[in-house]
C-alpha positions as CSV (number, residue, x, y, z in Angstrom):
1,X,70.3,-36.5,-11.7
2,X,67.6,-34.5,-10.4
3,X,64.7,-36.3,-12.2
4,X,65.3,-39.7,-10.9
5,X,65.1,-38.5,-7.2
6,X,61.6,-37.0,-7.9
7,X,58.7,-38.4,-9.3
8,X,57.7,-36.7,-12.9
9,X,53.8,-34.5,-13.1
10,X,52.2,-37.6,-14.7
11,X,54.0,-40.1,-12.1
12,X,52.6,-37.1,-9.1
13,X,48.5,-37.4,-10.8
14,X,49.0,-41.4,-10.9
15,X,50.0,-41.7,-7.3
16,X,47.0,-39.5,-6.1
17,X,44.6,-41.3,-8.4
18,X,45.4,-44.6,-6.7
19,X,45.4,-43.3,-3.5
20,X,41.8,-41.9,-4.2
21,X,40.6,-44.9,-5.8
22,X,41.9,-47.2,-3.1
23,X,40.1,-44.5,-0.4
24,X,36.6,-43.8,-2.3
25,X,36.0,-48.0,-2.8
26,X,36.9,-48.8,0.7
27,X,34.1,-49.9,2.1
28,X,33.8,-48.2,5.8
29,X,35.7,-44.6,3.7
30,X,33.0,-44.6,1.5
31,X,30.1,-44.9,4.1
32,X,31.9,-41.8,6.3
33,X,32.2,-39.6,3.0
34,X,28.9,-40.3,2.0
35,X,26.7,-39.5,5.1
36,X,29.2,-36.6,5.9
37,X,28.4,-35.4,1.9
38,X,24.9,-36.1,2.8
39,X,24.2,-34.5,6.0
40,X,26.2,-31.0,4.8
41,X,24.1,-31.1,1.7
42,X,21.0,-31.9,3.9
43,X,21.5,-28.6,5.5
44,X,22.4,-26.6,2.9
45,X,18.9,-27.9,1.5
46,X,17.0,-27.0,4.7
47,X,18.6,-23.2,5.1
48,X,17.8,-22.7,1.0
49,X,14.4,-23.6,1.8
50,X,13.8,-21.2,4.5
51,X,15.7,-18.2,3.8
52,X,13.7,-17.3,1.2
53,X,10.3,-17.7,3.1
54,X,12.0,-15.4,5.6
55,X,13.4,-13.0,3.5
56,X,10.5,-13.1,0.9
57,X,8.0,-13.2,3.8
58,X,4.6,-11.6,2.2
59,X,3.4,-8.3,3.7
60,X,0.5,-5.6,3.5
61,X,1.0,-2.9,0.6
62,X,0.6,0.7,0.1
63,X,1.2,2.5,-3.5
64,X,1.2,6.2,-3.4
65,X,0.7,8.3,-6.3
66,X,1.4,12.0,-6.5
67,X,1.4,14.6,-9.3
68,X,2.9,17.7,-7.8
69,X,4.3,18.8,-10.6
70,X,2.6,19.3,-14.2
71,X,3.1,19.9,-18.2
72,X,3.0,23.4,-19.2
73,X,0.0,22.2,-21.9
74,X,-2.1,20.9,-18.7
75,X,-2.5,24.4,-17.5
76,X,-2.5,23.3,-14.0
77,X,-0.6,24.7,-11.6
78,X,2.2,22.9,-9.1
79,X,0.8,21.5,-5.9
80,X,3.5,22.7,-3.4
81,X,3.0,21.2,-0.2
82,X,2.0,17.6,-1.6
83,X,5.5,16.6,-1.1
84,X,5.2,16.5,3.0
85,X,2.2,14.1,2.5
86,X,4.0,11.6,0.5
87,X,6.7,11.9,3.2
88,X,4.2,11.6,6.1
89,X,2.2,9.1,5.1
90,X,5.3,7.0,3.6
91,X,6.7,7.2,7.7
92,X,3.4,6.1,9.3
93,X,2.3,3.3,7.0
94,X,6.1,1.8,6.9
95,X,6.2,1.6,10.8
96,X,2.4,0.2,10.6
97,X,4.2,-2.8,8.7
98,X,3.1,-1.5,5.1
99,X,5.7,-2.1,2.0
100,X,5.2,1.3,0.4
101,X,6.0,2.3,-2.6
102,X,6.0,6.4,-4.2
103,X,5.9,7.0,-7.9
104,X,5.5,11.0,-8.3
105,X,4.1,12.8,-11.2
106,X,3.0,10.2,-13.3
107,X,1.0,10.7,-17.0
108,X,-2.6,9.3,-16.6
109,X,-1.4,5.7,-18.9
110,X,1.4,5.2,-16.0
111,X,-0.9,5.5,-13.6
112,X,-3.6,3.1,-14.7
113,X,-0.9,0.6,-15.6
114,X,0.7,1.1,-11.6
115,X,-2.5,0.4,-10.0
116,X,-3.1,-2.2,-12.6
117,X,0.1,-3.7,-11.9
118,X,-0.3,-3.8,-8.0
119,X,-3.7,-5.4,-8.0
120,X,-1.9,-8.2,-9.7
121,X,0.2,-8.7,-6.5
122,X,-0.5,-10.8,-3.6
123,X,-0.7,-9.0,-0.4
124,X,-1.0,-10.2,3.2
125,X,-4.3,-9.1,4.3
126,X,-4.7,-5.7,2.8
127,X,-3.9,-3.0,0.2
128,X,-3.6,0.7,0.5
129,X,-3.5,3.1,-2.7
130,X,-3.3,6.8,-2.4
131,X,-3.6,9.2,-5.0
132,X,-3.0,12.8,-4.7
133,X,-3.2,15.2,-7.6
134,X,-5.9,18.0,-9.2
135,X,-9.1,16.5,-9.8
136,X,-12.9,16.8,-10.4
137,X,-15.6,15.0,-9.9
138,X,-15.2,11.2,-10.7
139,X,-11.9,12.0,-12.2
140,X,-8.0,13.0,-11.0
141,X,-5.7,14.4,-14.0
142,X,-2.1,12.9,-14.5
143,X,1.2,15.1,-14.8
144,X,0.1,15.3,-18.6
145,X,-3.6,17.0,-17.6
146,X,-5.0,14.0,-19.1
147,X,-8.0,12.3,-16.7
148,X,-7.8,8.8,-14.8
149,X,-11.1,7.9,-14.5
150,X,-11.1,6.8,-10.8
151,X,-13.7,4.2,-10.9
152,X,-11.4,2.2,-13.6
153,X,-8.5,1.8,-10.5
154,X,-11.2,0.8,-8.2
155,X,-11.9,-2.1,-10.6
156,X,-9.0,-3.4,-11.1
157,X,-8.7,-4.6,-7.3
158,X,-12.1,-6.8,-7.9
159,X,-9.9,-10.4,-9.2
160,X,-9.2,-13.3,-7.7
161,X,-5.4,-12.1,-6.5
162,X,-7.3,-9.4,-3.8
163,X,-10.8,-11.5,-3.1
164,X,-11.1,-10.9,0.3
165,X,-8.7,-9.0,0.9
166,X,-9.2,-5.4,2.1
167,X,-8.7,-2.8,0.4
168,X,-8.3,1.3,0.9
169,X,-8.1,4.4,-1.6
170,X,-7.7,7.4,0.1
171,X,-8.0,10.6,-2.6
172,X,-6.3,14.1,-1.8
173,X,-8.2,15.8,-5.0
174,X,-11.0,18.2,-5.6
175,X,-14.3,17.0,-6.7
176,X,-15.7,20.4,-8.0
177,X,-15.3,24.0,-7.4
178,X,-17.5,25.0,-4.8
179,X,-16.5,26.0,-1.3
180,X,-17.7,25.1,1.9
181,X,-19.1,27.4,4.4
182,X,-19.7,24.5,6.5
183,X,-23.6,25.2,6.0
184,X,-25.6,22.6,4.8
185,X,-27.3,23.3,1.3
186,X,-29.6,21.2,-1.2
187,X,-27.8,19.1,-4.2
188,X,-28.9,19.4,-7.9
189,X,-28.6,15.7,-8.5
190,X,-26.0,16.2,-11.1
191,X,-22.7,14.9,-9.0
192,X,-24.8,12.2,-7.2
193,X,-25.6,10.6,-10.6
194,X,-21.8,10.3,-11.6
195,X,-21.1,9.5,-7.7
196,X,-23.5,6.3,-7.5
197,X,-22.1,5.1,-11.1
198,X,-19.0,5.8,-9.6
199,X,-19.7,3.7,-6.0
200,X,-20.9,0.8,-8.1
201,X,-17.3,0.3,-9.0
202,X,-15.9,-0.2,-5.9
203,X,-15.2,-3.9,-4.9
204,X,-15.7,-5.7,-2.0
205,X,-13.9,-5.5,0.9
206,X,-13.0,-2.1,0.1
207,X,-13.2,1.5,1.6
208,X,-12.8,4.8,-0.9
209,X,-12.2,8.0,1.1
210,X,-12.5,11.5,-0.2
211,X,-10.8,14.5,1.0
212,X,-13.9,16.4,0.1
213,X,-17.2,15.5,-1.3
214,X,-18.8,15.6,-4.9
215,X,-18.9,19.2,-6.4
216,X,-16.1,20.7,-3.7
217,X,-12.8,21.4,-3.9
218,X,-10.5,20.0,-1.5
219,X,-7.4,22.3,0.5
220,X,-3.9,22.5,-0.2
221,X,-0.9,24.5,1.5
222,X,2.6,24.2,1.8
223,X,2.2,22.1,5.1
224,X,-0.1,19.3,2.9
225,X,-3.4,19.1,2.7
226,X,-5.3,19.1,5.9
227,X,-7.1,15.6,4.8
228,X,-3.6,13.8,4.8
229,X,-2.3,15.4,7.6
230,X,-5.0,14.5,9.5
231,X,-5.1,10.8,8.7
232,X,-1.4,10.3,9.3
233,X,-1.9,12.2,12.8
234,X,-4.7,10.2,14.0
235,X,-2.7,7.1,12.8
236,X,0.0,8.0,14.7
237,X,-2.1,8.3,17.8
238,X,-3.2,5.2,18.0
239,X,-5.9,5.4,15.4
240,X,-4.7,2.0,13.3
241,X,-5.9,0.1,16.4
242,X,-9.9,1.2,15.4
243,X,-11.8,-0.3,13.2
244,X,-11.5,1.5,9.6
245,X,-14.8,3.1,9.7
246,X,-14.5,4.5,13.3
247,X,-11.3,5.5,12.0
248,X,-12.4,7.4,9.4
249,X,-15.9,8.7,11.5
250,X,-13.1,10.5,13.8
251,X,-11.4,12.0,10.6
252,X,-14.5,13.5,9.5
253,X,-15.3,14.9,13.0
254,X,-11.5,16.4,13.2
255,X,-11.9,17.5,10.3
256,X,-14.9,19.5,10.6
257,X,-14.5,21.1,13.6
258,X,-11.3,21.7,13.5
259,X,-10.3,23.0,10.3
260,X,-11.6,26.5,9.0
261,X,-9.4,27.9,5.9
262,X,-7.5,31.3,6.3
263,X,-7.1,34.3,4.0
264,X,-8.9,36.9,2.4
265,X,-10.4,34.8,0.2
266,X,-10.6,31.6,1.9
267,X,-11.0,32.8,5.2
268,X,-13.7,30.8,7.3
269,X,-14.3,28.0,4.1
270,X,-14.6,24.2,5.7
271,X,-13.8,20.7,4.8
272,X,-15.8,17.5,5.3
273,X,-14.0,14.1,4.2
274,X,-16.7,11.4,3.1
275,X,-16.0,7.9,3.1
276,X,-17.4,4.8,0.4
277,X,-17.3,1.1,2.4
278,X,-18.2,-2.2,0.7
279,X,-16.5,-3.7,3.8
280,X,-18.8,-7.1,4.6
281,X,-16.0,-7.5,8.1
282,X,-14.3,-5.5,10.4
283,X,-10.8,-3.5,9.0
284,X,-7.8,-3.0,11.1
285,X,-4.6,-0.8,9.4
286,X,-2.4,-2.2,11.9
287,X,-0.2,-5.4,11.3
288,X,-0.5,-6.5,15.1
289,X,-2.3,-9.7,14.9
290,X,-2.2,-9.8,18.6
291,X,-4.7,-6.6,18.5
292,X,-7.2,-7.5,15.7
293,X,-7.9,-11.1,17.6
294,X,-8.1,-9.0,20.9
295,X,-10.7,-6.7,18.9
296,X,-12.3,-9.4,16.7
297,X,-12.6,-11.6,20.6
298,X,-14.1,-8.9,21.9
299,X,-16.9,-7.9,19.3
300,X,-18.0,-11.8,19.6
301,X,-18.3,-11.4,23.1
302,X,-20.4,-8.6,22.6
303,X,-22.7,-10.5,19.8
304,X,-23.1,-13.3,22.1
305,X,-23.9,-11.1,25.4
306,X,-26.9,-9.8,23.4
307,X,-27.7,-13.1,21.6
């Protein structure tokens, strides 16, 4: 009784086909489901094709690399402190607009292969690389005690994927074991050698700051080193608005008459930063574009006022 006073499954999926077919080769029913198919998909296509230029949008860089901690067959011992750089200088180059990135006690391998791997990477108009670890002259050691030669990183940023782009390598290590009385004395010639073979592997458009210079060792306390510290306190004051190399003049002067190490045994000993520029144009840190075409407008000016 019942199944004569409803349609069967197979009866139900006829009916609806029919009605479909009649609906999809109407004439004016197929226009309207075509343009409304057409315009939804339309904008589906437009908001796939943005959202990943916004969300992908391409950025300046900073890698930091610090070896705090090291092997018991390095013999070298833990660098407390270098933690609070890391942290400072992770704060002031994110808010500057930097993507940062912190890999911490690396062997020397890992860390040619990071720097390797980041000068692969396109940036927006600069790159920043930090490394932070013991060192000597020409050389900083990795977590296993083994050297990175630092004149191999500085050539990996000379391809095609960072021509002209700037580029900045700031290095917290010593470069030697001498200690400054902030006097000036006479060089033997030795460290300048391995410093110009050094220099000559810097590429263009790039900037190579020291904490200390060749033959010195560099300071280190539980607050950070006083080279760091520095940097990311200047930055903070409205140093990223200089030009790098005004920048980094100011560091050296803060630095050095500023600073005086404490302690019976340090008491009184002096840092001096020293900088390395292949820049061939004017280096801003900061991301405001607003600022650099103020700065790069005003330096014209200048040029043509005495032209």
């Amino acid at each position: 009784m019942y199944a004569s006073s409803a349609p069967s499954s197979s009866l139900t999926r006829l009916y609806i086909c029919a009605k479909l077919e009649r609906v999809f080769f109407s004439a004016s029913s197929f226009k309207k489901i075509f343009f409304y198919c057409f315009n939804v998909q339309f904008i589906y296509l437009i908001r796939w094709c943005i959202k990943p230029i916004s969300k992908h949008k391409m950025c300046n860089r900073a890698l930091i690399v610090s070896v705090t901690g090291f092997y018991p067959e390095a013999g070298l011992e833990k660098r407390n402190g270098a933690y609070r750089d890391v942290r400072r200088l992770h704060r002031v180059l994110s808010k500057l607009g930097f993507s940062v990135k912190i890999l911490n006690d690396l062997e020397a391998d890992e860390i040619y292969e990071a720097f390797k791997t980041e000068s692969e990477k396109a940036v927006d108009s600069c790159f920043v690389g930090v490394i932070s670890s013991h060192g000597e002259e020409g050389v900083i050691f990795g977590a296993d005690g083994h050297p990175v030669r630092l004149g191999h990183l500085y050539s990996y940023f000379g391809g095609l994927e960072m021509a002209g782009k700037k580029k900045m390598f700031l290095i917290q290590a010593c470069r030697g074991n001498e200690l400054d009385d902030g006097v000036k004395i006479e060089s033997d010639g030795l460290s300048e050698v391995s410093s110009v073979s050094e220099c000559l592997s810097v590429p263009l458009d790039s900037v190579v700051v020291y904490a200390t210079p060749p033959g010195y060792s560099a300071f280190m306390n539980l607050a950070g080193s006083v080279f760091i510290q520095t940097f990311c306190e200047l930055l903070e004051d409205g140093g990223a608005e200089l030009e790098v190399t005004r920048l980094l003049t100011r560091l050296n002067h803060h630095i050095a008459h500023h600073f005086q190490a404490r302690g019976q045994t340090l008491g009184g000993k002096k840092e001096m930063p020293c900088f390395v520029s292949r820049l061939t144009t004017d280096f801003f840190l900061s991301t405001d574009s607003r600022k650099k075409q103020e700065c790069e407008a005003s330096l014209r000016a200048r040029k043509s006022s005495v032209g």
